[in-house]
Legacy VTK file of the C-alpha trace (Angstrom):
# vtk DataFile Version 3.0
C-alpha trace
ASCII
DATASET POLYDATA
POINTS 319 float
123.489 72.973 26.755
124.937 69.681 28.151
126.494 71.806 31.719
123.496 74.090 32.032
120.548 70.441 31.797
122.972 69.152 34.340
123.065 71.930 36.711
119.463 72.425 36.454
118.686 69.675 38.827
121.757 70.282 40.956
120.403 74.058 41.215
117.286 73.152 42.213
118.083 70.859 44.908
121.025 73.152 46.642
117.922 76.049 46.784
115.557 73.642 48.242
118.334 72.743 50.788
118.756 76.632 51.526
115.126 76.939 51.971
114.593 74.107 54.398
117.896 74.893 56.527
116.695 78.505 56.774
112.775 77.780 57.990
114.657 74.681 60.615
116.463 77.393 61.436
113.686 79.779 62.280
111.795 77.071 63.864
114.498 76.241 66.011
114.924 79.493 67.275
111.245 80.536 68.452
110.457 77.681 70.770
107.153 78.252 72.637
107.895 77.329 76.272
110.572 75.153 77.304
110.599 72.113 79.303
112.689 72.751 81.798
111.031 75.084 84.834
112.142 75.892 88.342
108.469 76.040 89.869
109.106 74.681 93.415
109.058 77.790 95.542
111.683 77.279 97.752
112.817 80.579 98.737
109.145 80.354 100.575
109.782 79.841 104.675
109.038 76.688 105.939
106.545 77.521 108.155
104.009 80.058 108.769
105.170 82.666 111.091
102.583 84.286 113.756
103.408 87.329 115.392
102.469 88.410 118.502
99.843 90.995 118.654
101.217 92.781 121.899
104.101 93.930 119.870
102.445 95.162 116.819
102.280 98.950 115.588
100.454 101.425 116.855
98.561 103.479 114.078
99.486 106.698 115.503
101.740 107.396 118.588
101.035 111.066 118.552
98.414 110.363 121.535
100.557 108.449 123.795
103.611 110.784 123.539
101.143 113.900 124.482
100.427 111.752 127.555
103.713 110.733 128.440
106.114 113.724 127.383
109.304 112.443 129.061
110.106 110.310 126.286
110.903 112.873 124.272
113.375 114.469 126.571
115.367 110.969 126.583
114.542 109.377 122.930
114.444 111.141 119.465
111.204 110.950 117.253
113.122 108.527 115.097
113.524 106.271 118.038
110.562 107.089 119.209
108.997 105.854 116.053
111.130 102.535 115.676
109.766 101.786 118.598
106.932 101.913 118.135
107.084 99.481 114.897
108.835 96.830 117.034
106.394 97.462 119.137
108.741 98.266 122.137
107.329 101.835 122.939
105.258 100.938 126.206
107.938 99.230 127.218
110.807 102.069 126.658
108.235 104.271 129.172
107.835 101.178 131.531
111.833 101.313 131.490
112.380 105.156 132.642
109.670 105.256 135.499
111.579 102.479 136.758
114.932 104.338 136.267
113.461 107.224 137.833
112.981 104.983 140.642
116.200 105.438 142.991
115.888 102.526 145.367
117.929 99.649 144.792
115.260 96.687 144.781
114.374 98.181 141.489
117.277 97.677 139.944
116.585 94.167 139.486
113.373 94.889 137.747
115.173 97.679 135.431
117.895 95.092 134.210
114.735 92.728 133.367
113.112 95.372 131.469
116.179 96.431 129.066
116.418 92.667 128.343
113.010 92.751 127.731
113.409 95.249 125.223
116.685 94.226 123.374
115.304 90.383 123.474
112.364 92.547 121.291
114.768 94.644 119.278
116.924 91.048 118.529
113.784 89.459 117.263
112.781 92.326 114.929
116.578 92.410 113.236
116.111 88.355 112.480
113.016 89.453 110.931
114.941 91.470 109.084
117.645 89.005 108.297
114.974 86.287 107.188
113.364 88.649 105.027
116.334 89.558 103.297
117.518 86.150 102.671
114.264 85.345 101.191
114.389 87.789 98.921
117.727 87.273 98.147
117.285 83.439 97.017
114.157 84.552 95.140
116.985 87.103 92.980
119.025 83.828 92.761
116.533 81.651 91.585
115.342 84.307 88.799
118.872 84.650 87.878
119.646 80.647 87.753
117.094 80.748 85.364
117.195 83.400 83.387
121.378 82.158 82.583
119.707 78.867 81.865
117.884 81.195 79.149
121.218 83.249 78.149
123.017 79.831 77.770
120.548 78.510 75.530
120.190 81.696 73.445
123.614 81.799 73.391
124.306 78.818 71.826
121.854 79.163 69.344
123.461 82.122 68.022
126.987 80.191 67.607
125.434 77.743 65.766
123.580 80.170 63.392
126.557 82.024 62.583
128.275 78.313 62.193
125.616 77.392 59.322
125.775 81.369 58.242
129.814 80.364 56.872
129.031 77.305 56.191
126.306 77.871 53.565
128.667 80.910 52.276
131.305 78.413 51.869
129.414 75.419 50.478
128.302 78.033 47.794
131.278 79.545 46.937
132.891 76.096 46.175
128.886 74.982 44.199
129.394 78.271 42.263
132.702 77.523 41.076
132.145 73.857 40.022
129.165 75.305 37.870
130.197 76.787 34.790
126.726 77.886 33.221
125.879 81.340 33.922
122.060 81.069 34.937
122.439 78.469 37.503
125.431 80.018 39.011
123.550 83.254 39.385
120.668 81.133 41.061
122.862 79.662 43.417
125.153 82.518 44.125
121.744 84.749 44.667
120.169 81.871 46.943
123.351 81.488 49.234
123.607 84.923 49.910
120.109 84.939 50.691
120.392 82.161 52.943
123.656 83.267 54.992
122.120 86.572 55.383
119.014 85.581 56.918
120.832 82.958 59.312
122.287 86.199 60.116
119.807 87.591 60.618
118.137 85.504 62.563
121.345 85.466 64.668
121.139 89.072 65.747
117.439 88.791 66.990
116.759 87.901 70.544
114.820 84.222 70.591
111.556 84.112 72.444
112.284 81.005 74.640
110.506 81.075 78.046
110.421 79.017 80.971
107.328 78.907 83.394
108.062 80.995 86.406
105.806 80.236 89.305
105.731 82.822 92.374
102.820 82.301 94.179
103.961 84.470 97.273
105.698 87.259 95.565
107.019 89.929 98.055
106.848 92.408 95.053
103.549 92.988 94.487
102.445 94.922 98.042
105.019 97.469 97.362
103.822 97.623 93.496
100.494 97.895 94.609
101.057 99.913 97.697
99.097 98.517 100.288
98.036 99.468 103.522
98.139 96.175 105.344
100.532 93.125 103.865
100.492 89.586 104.888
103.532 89.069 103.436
105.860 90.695 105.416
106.297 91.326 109.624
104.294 94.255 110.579
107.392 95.390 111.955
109.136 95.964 108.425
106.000 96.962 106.701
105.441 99.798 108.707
108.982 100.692 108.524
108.698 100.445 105.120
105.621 102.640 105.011
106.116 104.849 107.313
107.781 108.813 105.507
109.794 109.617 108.483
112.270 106.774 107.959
113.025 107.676 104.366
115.694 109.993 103.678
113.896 112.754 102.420
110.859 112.035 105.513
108.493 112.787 102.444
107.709 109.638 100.913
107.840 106.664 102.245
111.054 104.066 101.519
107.638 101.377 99.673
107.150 105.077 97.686
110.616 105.225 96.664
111.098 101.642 95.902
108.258 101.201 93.481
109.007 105.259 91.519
112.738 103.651 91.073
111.548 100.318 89.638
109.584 102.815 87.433
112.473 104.816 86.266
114.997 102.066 86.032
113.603 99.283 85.705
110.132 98.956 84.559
109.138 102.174 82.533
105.743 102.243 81.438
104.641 98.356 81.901
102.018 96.638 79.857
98.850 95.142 82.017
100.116 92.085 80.542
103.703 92.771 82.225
102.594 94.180 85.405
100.655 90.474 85.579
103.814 88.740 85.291
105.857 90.414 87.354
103.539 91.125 90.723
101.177 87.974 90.300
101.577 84.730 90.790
104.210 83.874 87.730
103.867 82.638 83.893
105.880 82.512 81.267
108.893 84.371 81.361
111.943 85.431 78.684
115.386 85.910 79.869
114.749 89.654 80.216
111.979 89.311 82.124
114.127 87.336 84.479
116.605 89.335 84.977
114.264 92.410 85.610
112.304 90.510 88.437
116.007 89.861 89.676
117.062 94.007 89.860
113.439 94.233 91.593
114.397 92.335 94.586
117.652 93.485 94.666
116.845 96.709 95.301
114.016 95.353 97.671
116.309 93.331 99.424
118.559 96.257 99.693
116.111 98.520 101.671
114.970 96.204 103.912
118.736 95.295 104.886
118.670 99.027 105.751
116.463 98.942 108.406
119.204 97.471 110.616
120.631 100.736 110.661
117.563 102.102 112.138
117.906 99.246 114.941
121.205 100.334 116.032
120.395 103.952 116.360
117.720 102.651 118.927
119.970 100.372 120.482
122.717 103.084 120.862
120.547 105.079 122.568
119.591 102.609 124.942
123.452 102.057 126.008
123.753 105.404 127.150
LINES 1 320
319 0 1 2 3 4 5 6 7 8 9 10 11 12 13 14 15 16 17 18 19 20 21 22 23 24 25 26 27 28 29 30 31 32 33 34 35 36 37 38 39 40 41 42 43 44 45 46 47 48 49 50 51 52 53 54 55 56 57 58 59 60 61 62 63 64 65 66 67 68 69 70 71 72 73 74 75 76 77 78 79 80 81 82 83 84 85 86 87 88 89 90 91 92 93 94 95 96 97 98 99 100 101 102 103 104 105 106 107 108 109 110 111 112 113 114 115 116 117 118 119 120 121 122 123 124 125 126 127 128 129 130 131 132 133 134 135 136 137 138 139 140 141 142 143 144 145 146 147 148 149 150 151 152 153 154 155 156 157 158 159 160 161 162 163 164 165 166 167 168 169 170 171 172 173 174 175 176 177 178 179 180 181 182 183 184 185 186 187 188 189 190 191 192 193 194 195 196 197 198 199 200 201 202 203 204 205 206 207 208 209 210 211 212 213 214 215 216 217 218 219 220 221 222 223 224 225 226 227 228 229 230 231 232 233 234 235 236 237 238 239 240 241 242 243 244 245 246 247 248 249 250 251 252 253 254 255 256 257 258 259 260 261 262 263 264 265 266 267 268 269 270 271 272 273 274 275 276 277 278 279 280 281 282 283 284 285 286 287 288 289 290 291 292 293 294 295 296 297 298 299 300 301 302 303 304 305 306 307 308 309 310 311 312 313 314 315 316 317 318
């Protein structure tokens, strides 16, 4: 009777230990929203850019090709139709009825007019350079912060598993300094307990956020397909939005973007997710993070793209 009064007390106290390691543990582990944030937007460009409305798109360019059917003789309906989104088309017909012109004090006013053009054609492929930087720093700044996340989670799982063989060790060596049956039992029960749920909660994913703030979030005109986007030069939107530069001439490469994000990345989103992700930011977990990251990687991709539509035009000019 003597060893089981005096492991009475020392059982009780190594199960009230377990208990209150195992809910610090848990506590630990499902912080609300951390303190640390990366809310300062600046992927956002410095200043407002304004772009000049003689340049912009024409909704349809079916009209002006009827009335000037040259064009097509020289320029392909793909050119044709980049030109028109840099907004270079008048000028491209401006250009031949000058070449068409054989006397020589034209010539002068032809070499003006191609510089014209390509000064144009250069402007549109820094839009498409700033663009793509933009969104590629937004990708970086999602995935800065979404390692921050990994790091953290990380180490919280190395220091669960830590206590996990630590409280299977400390009660291996309690168990064998108690030689009453009951009590070992008790504590041989409890520590098994314990190290299995500190494994457990090991294998779970934590719900740590950070606050996320986007306000100008390139994503959402291509989730939400828009017509018109402030957020991007009318050059590239139209691009973007227009079938015949897609690969398939179908759909258009905005289409395509957004029914990918669907199948890879975002499959059947929550009203609650589709918030987070094309709005103006919140509270996001690692996951999140790195999903908004693949989102404008692949958006960042396309628009790079276009460049290749710019040298086509370009190429066809040098001849």
């Amino acid at each position: 009777m003597t060893a089981l009064s005096t492991s009475e007390p020392i059982t009780h106290r190594f199960v009230a230990f377990l208990s209150l390691l195992i809910v610090l543990s848990a506590c630990g582990s499902n912080r609300p929203v951390l303190r640390a944030s990366l809310n300062d937007s600046f992927c956002d460009p410095a200043l407002a850019y304004t772009y000049d409305s003689t340049y912009l798109p024409q909704p349809a360019i079916q009209p002006f090709l009827l009335a000037n059917p040259s064009l097509r003789q020289r320029y392909s309906q793909h050119d044709l139709l980049l030109a028109n989104a840099t907004g270079t088309l008048p000028l491209l017909l401006e250009l031949q009825q000058l070449e068409a012109n054989s006397q020589i004090d034209t010539r002068l006013e032809q070499l003006s007019k191609r510089q014209q053009i390509l000064h144009r054609l250069l402007l549109a492929s820094t839009e498409i350079s700033s663009l793509a930087a933009e969104l590629d720093c937004e990708g970086e700044r999602a995935d800065q912060l979404a390692e921050y996340l990994d790091q953290r989670d990380n180490r919280r799982v190395r220091r669960l598993t830590i206590l996990s063989i630590v409280v299977g060790a400390v009660t291996t060596v309690v168990s064998t300094l108690i030689q009453a049956d009951t009590p070992d039992k008790v504590i041989g029960i409890g520590g098994g307990v314990a190290s299995a749920a500190l494994g457990g909660l090991a294998a779970f994913s934590s719900q740590q956020t950070v606050s996320y703030q986007h306000p100008r979030n390139l994503l959402t005109d291509i989730w939400n397909q828009r017509k018109v986007s402030s957020g991007y030069p009318p050059f590239i939107w139209y691009v973007l939005n227009e079938p015949a530069f897609s690969n398939s001439g179908q759909r258009s490469i905005s289409a395509n973007i957004r029914q990918r994000w669907l199948e890879y990345v975002l499959p059947q989103p929550s009203p609650d997710k589709e918030k987070l992700f094309f709005g103006t930011g919140g509270a996001y977990q690692a996951d999140d993070l790195h999903t908004r990251a693949n989102m404008l990687n692949q958006l960042q991709s396309s628009v790079r793209s276009i460049d290749q539509n710019l040298q086509g035009l370009i190429l066809t000019l040098s001849k």
